[in-house]
VEXNU-237098 format. One record per residue: x, y, z of N, C-alpha, C in turn; residue in three letters. Coordinates in pm, whole numbers, padded with zeros to 5 digits, always signed. Layout:
residues N
XYZXYZXYZAla;...
This chain:
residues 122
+01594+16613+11214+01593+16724+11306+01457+16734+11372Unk;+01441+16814+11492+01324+16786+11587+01241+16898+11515Unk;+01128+16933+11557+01042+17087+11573+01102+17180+11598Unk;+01161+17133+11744+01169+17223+11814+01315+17293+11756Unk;+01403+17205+11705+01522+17294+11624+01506+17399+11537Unk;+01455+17311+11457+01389+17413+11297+01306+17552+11351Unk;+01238+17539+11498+01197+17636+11546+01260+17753+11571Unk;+01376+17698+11691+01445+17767+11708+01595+17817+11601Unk;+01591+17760+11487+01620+17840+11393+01579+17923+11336Unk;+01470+17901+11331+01342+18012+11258+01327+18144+11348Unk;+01312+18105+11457+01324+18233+11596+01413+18322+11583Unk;+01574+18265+11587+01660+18303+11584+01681+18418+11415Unk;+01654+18338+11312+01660+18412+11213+01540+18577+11213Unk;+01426+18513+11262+01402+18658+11279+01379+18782+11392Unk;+01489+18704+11467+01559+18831+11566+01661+18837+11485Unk;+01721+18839+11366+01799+18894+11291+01936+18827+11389Unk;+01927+18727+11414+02124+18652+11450+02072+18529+11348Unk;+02168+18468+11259+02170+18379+11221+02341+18351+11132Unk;+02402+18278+11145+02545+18209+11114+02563+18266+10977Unk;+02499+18267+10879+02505+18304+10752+02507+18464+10775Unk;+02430+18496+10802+02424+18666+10802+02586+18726+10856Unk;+02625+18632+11010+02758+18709+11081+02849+18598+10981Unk;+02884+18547+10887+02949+18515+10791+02947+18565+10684Unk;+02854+18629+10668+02825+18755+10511+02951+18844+10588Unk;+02942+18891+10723+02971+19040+10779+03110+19019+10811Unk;+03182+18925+10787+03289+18884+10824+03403+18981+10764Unk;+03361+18980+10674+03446+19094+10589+03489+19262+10617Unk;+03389+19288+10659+03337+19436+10705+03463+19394+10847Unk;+03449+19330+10960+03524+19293+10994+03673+19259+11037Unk;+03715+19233+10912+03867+19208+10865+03953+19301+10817Unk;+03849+19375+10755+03887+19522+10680+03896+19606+10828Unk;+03802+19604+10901+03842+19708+11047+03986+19673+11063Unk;+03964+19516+11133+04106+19477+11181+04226+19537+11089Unk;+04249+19505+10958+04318+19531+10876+04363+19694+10880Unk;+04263+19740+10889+04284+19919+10904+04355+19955+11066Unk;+04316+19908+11183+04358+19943+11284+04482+19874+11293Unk;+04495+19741+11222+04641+19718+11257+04795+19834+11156Unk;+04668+19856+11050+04810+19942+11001+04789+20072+11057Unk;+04677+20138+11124+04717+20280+11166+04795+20266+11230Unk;+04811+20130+11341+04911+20086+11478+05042+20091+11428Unk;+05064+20072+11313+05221+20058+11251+05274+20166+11207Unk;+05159+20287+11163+05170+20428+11062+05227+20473+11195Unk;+05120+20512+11295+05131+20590+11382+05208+20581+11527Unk;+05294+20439+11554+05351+20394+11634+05467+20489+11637Unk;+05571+20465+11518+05695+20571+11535+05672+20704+11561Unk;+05572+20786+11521+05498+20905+11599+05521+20920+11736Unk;+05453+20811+11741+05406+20855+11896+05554+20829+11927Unk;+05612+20736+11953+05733+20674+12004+05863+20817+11993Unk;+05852+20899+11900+05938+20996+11850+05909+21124+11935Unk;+05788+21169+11884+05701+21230+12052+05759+21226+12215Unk;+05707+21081+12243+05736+21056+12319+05927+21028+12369Unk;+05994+21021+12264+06152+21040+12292+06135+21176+12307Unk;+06084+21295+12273+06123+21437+12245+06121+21485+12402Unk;+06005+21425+12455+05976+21447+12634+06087+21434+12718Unk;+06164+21323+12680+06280+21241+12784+06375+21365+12802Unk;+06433+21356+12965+06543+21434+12981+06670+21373+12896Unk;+06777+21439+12905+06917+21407+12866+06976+21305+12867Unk;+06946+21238+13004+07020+21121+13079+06903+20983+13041Unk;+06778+21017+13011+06708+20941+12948+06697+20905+12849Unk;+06748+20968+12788+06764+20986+12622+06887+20889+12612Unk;+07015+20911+12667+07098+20833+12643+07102+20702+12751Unk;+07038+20670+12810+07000+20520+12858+07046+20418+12805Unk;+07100+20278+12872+07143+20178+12794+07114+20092+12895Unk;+06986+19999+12873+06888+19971+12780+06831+20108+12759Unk;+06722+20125+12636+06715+20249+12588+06560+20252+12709Unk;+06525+20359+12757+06378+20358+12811+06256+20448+12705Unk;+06177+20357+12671+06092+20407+12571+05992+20528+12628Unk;+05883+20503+12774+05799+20574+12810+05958+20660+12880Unk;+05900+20824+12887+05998+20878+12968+05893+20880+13139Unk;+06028+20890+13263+05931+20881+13351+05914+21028+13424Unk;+05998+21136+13364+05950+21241+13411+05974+21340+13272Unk;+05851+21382+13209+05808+21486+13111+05904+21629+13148Unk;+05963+21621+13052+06113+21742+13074+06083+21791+12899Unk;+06079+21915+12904+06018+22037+12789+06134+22118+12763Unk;+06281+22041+12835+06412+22155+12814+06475+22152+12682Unk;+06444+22013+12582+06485+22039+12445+06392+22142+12391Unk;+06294+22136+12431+06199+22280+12308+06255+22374+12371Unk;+06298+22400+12479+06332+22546+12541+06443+22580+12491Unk;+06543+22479+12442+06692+22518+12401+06631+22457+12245Unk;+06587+22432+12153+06534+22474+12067+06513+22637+12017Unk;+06419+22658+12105+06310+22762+12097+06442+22918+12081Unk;+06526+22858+12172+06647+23008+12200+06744+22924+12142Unk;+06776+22862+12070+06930+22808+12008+06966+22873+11910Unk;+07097+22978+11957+07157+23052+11892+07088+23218+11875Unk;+07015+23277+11759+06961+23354+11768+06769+23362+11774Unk;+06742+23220+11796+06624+23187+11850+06553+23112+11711Unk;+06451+23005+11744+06395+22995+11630+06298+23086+11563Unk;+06248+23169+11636+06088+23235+11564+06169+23374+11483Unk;+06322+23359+11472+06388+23473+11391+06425+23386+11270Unk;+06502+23228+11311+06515+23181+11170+06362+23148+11125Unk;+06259+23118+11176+06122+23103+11081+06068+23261+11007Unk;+06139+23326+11039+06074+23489+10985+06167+23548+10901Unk;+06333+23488+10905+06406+23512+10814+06410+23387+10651Unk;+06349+23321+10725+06339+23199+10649+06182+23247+10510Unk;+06080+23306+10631+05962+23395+10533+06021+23479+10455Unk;+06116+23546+10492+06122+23691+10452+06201+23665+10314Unk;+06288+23553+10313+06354+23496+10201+06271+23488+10087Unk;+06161+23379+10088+06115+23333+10048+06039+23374+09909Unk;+05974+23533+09961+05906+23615+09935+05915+23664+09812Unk;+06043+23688+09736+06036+23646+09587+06035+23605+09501Unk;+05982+23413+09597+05993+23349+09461+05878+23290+09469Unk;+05785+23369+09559+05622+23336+09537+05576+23360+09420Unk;+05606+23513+09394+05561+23574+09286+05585+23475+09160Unk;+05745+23422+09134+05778+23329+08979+05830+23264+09059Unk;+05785+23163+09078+05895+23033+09132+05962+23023+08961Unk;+05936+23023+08868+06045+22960+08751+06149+23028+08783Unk;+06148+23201+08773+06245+23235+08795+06360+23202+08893Unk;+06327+23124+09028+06432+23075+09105+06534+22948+09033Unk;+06492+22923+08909+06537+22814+08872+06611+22820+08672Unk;+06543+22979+08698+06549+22984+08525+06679+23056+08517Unk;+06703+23011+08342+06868+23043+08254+06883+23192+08293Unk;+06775+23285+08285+06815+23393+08276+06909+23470+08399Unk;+06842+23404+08558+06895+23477+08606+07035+23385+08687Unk;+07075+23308+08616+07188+23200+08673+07339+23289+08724Unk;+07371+23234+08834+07490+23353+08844+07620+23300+08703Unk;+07601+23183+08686+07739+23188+08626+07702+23242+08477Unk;+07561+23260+08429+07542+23311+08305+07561+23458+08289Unk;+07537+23519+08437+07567+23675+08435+07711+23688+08469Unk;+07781+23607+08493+07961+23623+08528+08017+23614+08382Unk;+07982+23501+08311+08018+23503+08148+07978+23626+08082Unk;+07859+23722+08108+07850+23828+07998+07863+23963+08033Unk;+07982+23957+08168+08026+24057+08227+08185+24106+08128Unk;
């Protein structure tokens, strides 16, 4: 090898680039890749589900299916939102239920208060 190689290895090593060092780091690396390719897989049907919720009616039932919708339509949350006697009554009847079995959850589940144990000692 010349001078001038060994030099410019030597240079190079202490501006901190040298083949060994970005081969130590390779790892650090792989593990990114590795992580962004599975958030891409976690979080794909998300978005994709999301993004079906947008589609009008006639988009929705498409054949071929169309994945991006091309005009953002908010009429399923609206007939959501009022379907039947509305949702923010079943989420408050749904609380209001709930409410005594904060106190003992066992009791929602325990011998004592079973209906068919209180029909037998009637």
């Amino acid at each position: 090898m010349s001078a001038g190689a060994i030099d410019g290895t030597a240079r190079a090593s202490r501006n901190g680039f040298s083949l060994a060092r970005l081969w130590a780091g390779r790892n650090k690396y792989l593990l990114g890749a590795i992580c962004v390719a599975l958030s891409t897989i976690i979080l794909l049907p998300l978005v994709l589900s999301i993004l079906a919720s947008l589609k009008s009616t006639s988009e929705a039932a498409a054949v071929p299916p169309i994945y991006f919708p091309t005009h953002i339509s908010t009429v399923s949350y609206e007939r959501l939102w009022t379907y039947q006697i509305g949702l923010p009554t079943y989420l408050r009847i749904s609380a209001e239920t709930d409410q005594p079995f904060r106190s003992n959850p066992i009791s929602r589940f325990g011998v004592f208060d079973h209906p068919l144990r209180e029909a037998a000692e009637r």
